[in-house]
N, C-alpha and C positions, 0 to 999 in steps of 0.2 A: 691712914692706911699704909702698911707696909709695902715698900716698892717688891716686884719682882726680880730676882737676880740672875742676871743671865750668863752665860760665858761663850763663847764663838770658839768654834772648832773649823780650821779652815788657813790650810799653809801659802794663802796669797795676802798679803800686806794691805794691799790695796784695797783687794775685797770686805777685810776688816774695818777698813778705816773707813769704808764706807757703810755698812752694814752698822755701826758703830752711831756714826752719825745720822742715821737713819731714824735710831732711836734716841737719839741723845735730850731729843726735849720731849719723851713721854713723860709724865706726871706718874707712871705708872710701872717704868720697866727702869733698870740699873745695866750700863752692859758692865761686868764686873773684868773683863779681859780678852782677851785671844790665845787662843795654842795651837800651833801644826798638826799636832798628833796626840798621841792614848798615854803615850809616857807624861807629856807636859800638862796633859789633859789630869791626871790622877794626881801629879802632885798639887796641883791647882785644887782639886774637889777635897783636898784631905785638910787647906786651910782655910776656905775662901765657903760662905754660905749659900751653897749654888741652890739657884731650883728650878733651873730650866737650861740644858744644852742645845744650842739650834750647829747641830751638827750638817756643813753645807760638802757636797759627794760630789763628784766632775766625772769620776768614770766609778760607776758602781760596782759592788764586788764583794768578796766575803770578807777582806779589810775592817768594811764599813759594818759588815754582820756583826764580825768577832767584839768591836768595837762597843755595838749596843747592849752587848750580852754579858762584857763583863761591868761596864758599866752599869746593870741592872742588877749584875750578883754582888756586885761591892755598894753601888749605893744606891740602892731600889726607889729610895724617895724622891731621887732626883729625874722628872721629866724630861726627854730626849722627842725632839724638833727635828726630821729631816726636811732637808732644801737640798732637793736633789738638779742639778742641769740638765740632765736628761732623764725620760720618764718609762723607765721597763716594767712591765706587770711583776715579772716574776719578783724585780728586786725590794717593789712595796709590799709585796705579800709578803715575802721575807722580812724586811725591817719592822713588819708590825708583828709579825711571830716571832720574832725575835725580844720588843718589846720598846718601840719607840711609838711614841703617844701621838705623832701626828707626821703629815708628810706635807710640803707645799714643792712647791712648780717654780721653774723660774723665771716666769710672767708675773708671781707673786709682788703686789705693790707695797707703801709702808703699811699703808691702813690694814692691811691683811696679815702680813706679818707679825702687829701688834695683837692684832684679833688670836692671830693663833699662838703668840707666847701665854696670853691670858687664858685663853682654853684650856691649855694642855695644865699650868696650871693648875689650875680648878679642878682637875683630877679627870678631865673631858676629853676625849680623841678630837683632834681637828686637821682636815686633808681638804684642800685645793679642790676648785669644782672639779678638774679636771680630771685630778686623784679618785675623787668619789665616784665620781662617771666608772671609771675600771672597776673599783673595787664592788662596787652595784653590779657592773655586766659578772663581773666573777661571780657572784654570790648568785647574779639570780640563773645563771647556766647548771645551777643545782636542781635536779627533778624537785617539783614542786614548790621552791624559793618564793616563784611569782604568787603563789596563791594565798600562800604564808603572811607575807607582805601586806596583800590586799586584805586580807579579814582579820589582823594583828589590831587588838581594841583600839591601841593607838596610834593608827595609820592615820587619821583626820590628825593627830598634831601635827606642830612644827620639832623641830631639834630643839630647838629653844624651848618650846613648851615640856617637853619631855623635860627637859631637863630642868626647870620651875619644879613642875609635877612632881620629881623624885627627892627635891630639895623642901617641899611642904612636907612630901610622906613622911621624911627623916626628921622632923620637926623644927625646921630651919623659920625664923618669924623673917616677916619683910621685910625688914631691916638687914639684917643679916643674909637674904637672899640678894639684896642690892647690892651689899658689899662686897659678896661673892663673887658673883657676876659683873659689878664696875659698872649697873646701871640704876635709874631711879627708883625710890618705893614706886611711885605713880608707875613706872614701866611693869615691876612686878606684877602690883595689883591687876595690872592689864591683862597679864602673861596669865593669873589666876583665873579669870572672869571668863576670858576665852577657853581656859581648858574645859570651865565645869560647866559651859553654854555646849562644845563639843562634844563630849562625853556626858552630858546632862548627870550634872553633879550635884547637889544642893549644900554640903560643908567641908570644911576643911577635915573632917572624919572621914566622909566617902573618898577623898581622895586618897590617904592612907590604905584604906581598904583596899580602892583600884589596885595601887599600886603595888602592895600586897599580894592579890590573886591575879594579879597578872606578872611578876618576879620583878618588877621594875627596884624594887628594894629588897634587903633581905631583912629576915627576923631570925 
C-alpha cells in the first residue's frame, strides 16, 4: 500500500518538529517536509508528490483563504487539512468554500489527525466533532434543513456506512473497499450487512440502485 505524502505548512519549528513526530511511525502517512508560507509552499508542490497539505492557521484570515484557492487552481488534486487554534464559524465556512477538504481543532489528538489525513485522502471531508457541531447548527438554521435531514433515505446510516454504500454503488469489490479505507474485508462486509438490514436491501444491485435515486453517485 502506498504511503500517504504529507507536507506541513506552518512557520513555527517547533510545531513542525513536533507534528512531524507525531506521525513519524505511521505505517500509513510520509511527512514529506515543512514550509512557512505559499511561496515555499509552491515550490515544494512543483517537485515533491504531495497529496495531502495539513495547513495549521494561529490567527485566521484571508491569508489563509487566498492560500487555499490558489492552491486548488494550481493543483486541485492535492487535498488541504485545516488545523486551525482557534475556532470562527465564519472562517470554516469560508475555508470549505474556498475549497479545503477538512478542518480539525486544536484539541485534535494523534489518532484523529491520522484519521483525518486518511479521509481527506480518500476523496472524504473530515472536521472535528466540535467543527461539525457548527457546521450542523449552520445548515440546519436553514427553513426546513431539520426536516430534510430527518426523512433523507439515509438518515439511519452512519458516515461510515454512506460512505461503504457509495463505494459498492461505484463498483468498488471488498477488497478494494479495505484498501481504501485502511480497514478489514471482515470490517467491510460488516459495513455491508448493516447498510442492507437498515435500508432493507437484499443485493449488491439494489444498493447501486439506492444509490442512484437517491444521487449518492452519479451516472
Amino acid at each position: 500500500m502506498n504511503k500517504i505524502e504529507v507536507i506541513l505548512v506552518d512557520d513555527h519549528h517547533i510545531v513542525c518538529e513536533g507534528i512531524t513526530s507525531l506521525l513519524s511511525d505511521s505505517q500509513n502517512i510520509t511527512v514529506m517536509g515543512c514550509v512557512r508560507n505559499l511561496s515555499e509552499l509552491l515550490i515544494k508542490l512543483r517537485i515533491l508528490p504531495i497529496h495531502v497539505i495539513l495547513l495549521n492557521t494561529y490567527e485566521p484570515g484571508d491569508h489563509d483563504i487566498d492560500m487555499i484557492r490558489i492552491i486548488q487552481r494550481e493543483h486541485p488534486q492535492i487535498k488541504i487539512l485545516i488545523m486551525a487554534m482557534t475556532v470562527q464559524e465564519s472562517f470554516i465556512l469560508r475555508t470549505l468554500k474556498a475549497g479545503a477538504k477538512g478542518f480539525l481543532s486544536k484539541d485534535a489528538d494523534r489518532n484523529e489527525l491520522i484519521e483525518a489525513i486518511m479521509t481527506v485522502r480518500n476523496g472524504y471531508d473530515y472536521y472535528s466533532k466540535s467543527i461539525s457541531s457548527i457546521i450542523l447548527k449552520k445548515y440546519l438554521d436553514q427553513p426546513g434543513a431539520a426536516s430534510a435531514i430527518r426523512n433523507h433515505p439515509t438518515s439511519s446510516l452512519s458516515d461510515r456506512e454512506v460512505e461503504v454504500l457509495k463505494l459498492f454503488a461505484e463498483s468498488y469489490t471488498n477488497k478494494e473497499i479495505a484498501e481504501k479505507l485502511f480497514v478489514s474485508i471482515r470490517t467491510v462486509e460488516s459495513h455491508k450487512n448493516n447498510i442492507m438490514r437498515k435500508i432493507n436491501l437484499k443485493t449488491t444491485v439494489d444498493m447501486v440502485k439506492f444509490a442512484i435515486r437517491n444521487n449518492l453517485i452519479e451516472v
